[in-house]
C-alpha positions in Angstrom: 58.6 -46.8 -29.2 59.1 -44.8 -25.7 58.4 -41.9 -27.4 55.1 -43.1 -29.2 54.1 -44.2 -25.5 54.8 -41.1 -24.2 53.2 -39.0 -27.0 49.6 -41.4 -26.8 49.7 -40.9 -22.3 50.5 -36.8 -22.8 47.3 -37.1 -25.3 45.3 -38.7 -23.0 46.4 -36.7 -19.7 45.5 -33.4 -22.2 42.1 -35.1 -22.9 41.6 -35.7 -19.4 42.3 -32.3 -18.2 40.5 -30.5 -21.1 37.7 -33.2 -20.1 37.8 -32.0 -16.7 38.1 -28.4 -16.6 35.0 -28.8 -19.5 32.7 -30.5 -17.1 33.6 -28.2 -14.0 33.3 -25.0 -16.0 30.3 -25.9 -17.8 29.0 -29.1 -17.0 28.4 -28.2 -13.2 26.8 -25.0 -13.9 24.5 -26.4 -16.0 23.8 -29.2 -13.4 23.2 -25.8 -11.1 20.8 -23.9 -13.2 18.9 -27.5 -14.4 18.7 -28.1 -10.9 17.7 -25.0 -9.8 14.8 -24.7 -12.9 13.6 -28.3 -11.5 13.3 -26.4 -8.0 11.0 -23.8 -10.1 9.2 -26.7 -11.7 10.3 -24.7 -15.0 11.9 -28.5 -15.7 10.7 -31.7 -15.8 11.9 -33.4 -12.7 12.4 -36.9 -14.6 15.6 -37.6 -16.7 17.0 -36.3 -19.0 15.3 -33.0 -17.5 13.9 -31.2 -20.0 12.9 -27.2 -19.9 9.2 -27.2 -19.9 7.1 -25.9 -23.0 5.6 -22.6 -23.1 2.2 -24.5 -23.0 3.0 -26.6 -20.1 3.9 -23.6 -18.1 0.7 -22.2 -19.0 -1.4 -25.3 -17.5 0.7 -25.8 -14.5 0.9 -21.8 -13.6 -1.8 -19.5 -15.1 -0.9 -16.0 -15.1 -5.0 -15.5 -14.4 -6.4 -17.5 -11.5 -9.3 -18.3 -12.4 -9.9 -17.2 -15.8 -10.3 -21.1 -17.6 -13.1 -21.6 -14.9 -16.4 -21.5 -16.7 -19.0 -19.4 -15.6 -21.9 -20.1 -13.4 -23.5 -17.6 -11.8 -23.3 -13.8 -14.1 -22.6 -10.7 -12.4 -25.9 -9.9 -13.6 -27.3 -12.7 -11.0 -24.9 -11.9 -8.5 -25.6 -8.0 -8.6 -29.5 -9.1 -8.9 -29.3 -11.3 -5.4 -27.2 -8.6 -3.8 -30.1 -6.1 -4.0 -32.6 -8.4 -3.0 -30.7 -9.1 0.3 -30.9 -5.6 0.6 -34.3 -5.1 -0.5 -35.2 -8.3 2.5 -33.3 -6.2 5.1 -31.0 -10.2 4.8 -27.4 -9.5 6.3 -26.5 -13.2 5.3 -27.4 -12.8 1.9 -25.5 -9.4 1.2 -22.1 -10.6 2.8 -22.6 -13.8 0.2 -22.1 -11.5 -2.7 -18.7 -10.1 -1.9 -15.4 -11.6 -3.2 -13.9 -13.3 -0.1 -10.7 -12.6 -2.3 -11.2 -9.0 -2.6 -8.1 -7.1 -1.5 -11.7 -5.2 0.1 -12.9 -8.0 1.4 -12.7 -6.8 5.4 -13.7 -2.5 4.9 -16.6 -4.1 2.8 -17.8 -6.6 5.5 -17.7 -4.0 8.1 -19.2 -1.7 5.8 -22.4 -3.8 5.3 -22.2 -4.6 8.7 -22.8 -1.1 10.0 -25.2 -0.3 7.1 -27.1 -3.3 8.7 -27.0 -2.2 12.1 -28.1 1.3 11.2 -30.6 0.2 9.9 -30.0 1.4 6.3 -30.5 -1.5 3.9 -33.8 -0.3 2.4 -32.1 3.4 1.8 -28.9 1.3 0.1 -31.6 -0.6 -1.7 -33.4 2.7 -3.1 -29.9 3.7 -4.8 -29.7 0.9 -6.4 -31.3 0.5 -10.3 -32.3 -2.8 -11.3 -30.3 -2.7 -14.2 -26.3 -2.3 -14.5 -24.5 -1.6 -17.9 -21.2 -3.8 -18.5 -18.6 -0.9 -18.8 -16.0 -3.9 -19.6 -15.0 -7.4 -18.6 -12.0 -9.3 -18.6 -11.0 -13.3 -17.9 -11.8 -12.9 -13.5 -12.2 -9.0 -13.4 -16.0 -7.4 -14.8 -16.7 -3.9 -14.7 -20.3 -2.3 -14.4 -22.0 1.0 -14.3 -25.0 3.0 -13.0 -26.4 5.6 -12.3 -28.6 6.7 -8.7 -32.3 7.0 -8.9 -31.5 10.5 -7.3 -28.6 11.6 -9.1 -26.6 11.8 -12.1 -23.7 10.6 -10.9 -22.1 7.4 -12.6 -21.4 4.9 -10.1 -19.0 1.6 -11.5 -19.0 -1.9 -9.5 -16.5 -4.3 -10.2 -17.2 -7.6 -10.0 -14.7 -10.5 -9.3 -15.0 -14.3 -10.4 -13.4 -16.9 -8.0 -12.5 -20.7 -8.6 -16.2 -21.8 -8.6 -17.2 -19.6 -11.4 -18.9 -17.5 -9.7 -18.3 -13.7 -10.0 -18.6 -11.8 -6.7 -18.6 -8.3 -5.8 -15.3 -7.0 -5.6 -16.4 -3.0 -5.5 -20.0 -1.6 -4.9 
């Protein structure tokens, strides 16, 4: 009998221990990476804490800002008021058409600015066409081209679209 009772504890210590060394091998490094995923928000935060789907990921973190916003004003519109503001000599009206978000942003401010002050909106203007041909556009990136009334070089402006839907010039 001593010996069954000693067999059935030495099965249960072994159970214990494999138990044991399971959970701190395994079972704490997962709790360390699920944790860590739920830092991410790559897992749900709620038990049992599952991964997140690939479409969920999608919804929470676009890999495009901006590109499921819908479109409200064109670049077409947007490249349209931009030489108007030029054509009306209206600083104000210019600086609305350029991406705040451009990695350009500032050089292009200062540029209009100093076109402004110089007095040269209405030669800007007269380089200008009224018409620009889409080269390409993407989800939040649109590419145009032109070409000078007094050249034949091809110019390109890029136009950028931001959270309202609006695209802005990026380049010019």
């Amino acid at each position: 009998m001593s010996k069954k009772i000693f067999v059935v504890v030495l099965v249960v210590v072994a159970v214990l221990i494999a138990g044991f060394l399971c959970w701190r091998y395994m079972g704490a490094e997962w709790w360390q990476v699920k944790q860590h995923k739920i830092a991410l928000g790559l897992a749900n935060p709620n038990f049992p804490w599952f991964d997140r789907s690939e479409a969920e990921l999608a919804k929470l973190y676009p890999q495009v800002k901006n590109a499921d916003v819908p479109t409200r004003v064109t670049p077409e519109e947007t490249y349209a008021k931009f030489r108007q503001g030029l054509k009306e000599n209206n600083l104000d009206l210019v600086l609305a058409q350029l991406s705040v978000d451009s990695s350009r942003y500032d050089s292009n401010v200062t540029a209009v600015r100093k076109a402004f002050a110089e007095g040269k909106f209405a030669e800007i203007f007269g380089k200008y066409p009224e018409k620009i041909t889409e080269s390409w556009t993407g989800d939040t990136i649109s590419q145009y081209n032109f070409v000078e009334f007094d050249s034949d070089y091809l110019h390109m402006i890029e136009f950028k679209k931001n959270a309202d839907g609006v695209w802005e010039i990026d380049i010019y």
